[in-house]
C-alpha positions as CSV (number, residue, x, y, z in Angstrom):
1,X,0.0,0.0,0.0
2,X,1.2,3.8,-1.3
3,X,1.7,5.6,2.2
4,X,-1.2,8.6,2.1
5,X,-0.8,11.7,4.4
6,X,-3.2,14.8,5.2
7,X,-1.5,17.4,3.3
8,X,-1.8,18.5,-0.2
9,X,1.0,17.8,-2.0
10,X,1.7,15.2,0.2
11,X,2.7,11.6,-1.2
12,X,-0.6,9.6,-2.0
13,X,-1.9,7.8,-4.6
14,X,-3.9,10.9,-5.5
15,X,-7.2,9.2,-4.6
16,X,-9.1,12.2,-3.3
17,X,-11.5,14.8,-4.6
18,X,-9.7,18.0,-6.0
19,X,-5.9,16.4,-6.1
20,X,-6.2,15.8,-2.6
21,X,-4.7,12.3,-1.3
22,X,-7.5,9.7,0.0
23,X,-8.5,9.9,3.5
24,X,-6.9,7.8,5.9
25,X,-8.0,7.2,9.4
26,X,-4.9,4.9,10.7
27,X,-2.8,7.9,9.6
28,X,-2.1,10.4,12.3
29,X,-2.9,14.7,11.6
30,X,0.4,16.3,11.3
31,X,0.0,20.3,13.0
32,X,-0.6,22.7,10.6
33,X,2.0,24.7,12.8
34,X,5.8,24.6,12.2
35,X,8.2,22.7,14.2
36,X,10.8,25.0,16.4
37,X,13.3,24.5,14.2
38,X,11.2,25.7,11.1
39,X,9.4,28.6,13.6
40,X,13.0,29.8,14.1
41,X,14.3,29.8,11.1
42,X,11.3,31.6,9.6
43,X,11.5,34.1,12.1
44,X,15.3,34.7,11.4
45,X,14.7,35.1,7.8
46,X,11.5,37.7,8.6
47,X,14.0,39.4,10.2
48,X,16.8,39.2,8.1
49,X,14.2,40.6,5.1
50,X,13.3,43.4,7.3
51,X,16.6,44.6,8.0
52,X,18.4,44.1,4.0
53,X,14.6,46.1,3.0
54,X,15.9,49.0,5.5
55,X,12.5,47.8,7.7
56,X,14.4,48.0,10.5
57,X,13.3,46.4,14.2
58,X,12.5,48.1,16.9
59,X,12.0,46.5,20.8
60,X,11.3,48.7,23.6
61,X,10.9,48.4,27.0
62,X,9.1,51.4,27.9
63,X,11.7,53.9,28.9
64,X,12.8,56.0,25.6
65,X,15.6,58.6,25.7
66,X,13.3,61.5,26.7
67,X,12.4,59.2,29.5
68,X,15.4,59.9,31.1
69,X,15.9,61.9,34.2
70,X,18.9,64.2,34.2
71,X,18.1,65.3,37.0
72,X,15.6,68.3,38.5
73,X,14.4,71.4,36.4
74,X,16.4,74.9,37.1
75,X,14.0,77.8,38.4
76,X,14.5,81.2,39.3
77,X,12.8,84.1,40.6
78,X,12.4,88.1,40.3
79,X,9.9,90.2,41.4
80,X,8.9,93.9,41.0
81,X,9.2,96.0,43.3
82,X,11.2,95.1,46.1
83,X,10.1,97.5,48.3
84,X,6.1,98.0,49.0
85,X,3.5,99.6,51.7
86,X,1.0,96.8,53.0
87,X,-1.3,96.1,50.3
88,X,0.4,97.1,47.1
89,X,0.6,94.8,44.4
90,X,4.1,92.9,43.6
91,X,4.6,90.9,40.3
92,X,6.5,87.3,40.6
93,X,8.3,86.3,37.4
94,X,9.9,83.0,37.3
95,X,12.1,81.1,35.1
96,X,12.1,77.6,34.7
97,X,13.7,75.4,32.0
98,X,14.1,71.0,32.0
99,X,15.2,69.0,29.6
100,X,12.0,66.9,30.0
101,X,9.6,69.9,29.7
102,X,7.8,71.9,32.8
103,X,5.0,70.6,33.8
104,X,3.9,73.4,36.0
105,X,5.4,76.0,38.4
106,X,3.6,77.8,41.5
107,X,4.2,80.3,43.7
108,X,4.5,80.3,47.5
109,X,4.8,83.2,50.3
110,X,6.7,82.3,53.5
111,X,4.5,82.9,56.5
112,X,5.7,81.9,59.6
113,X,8.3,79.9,57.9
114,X,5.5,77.7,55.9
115,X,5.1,78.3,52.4
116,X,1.7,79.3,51.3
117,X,0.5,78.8,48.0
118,X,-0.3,82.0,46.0
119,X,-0.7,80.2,42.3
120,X,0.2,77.7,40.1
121,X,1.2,78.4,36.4
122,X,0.8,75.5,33.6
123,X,2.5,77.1,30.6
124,X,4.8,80.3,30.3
125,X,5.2,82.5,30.9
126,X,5.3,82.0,34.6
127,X,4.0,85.5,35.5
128,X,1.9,86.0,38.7
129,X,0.7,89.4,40.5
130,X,0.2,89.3,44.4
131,X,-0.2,91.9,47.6
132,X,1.7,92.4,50.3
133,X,0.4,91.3,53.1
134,X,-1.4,94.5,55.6
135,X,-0.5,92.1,59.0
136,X,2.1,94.1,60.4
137,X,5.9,92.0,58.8
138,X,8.1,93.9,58.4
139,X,9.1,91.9,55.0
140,X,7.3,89.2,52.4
141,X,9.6,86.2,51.4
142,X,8.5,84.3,48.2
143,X,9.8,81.5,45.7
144,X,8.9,79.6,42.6
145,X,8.8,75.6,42.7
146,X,9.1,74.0,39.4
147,X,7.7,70.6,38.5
148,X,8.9,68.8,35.1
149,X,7.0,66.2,33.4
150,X,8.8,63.6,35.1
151,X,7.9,65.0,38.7
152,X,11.1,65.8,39.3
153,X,11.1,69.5,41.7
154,X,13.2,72.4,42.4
155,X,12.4,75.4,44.5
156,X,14.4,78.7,43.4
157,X,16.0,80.8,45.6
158,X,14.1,83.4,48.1
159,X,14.0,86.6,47.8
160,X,12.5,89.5,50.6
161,X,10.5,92.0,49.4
162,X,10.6,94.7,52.1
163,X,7.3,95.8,53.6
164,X,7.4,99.7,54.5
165,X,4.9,101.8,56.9
């Protein structure tokens, strides 16, 4: 007897509808999926296409170059006047800059050492108008804290704006 197998193309004796081999039910199903060795090798030349086409592979593992923290953003502060009656308005201007991009920079007042928000800026530029307090200081101490979009934070330097009766 001519040994028949399941696949077309297969050795047979061509018995079957459609140039199919006959049917046999002694004969075990082969899997229609390839062996490791074939899976590897047709993986190696998919690859090997892709890079001779200029294709090109890429495999990430979630952390790209902009990922990257170089470390916290640089901020600075100014504001305008320095010297003020209780009450008068002073203008904050910060500077911030990251290699990742700011997020967002706020302001904050000093009172009683604690820093007290007075705003929070998402985009430049980072401009924000506030009083001097009428409670009696003597001076107003204020600073800028920026945020990149990595969460990394740096607070600028204070600066007193004197507070004069």
């Amino acid at each position: 007897m001519t040994p028949v197998t399941r696949e077309r193309g297969g050795w047979g004796d061509g018995g079957g509808a459609g140039g199919w081999p006959a049917y046999d039910p002694a004969m075990p199903a082969r899997s229609a999926l390839p062996g490791p060795r074939r899976a590897r090798l047709a993986a190696a030349a998919l690859l090997l296409g892709l890079a001779g086409c200029g294709g090109g592979i890429a495999i990430g593992i979630g952390i790209g170059v902009d990922d990257i923290n170089r470390g916290p953003p640089s901020v600075s502060i100014a504001a305008s006047p320095t010297r003020v009656a209780p009450g008068q308005a002073v203008q904050l201007v910060a500077a911030a800059s990251d290699e990742n991009g700011i997020d967002v920079v706020a302001f904050f007042r000093l009172d009683n050492g604690q820093p007290q928000p007075l705003g929070t800026l998402g985009r430049p530029p980072y401009e924000l108008t506030t009083t001097a307090p009428n409670d009696g200081r003597t001076r107003m101490t204020v600073f800028a804290r920026a945020i990149d979009n990595l969460g990394s934070v740096a607070d600028s330097q204070r600066i007193d704006i004197e507070i004069v009766r």
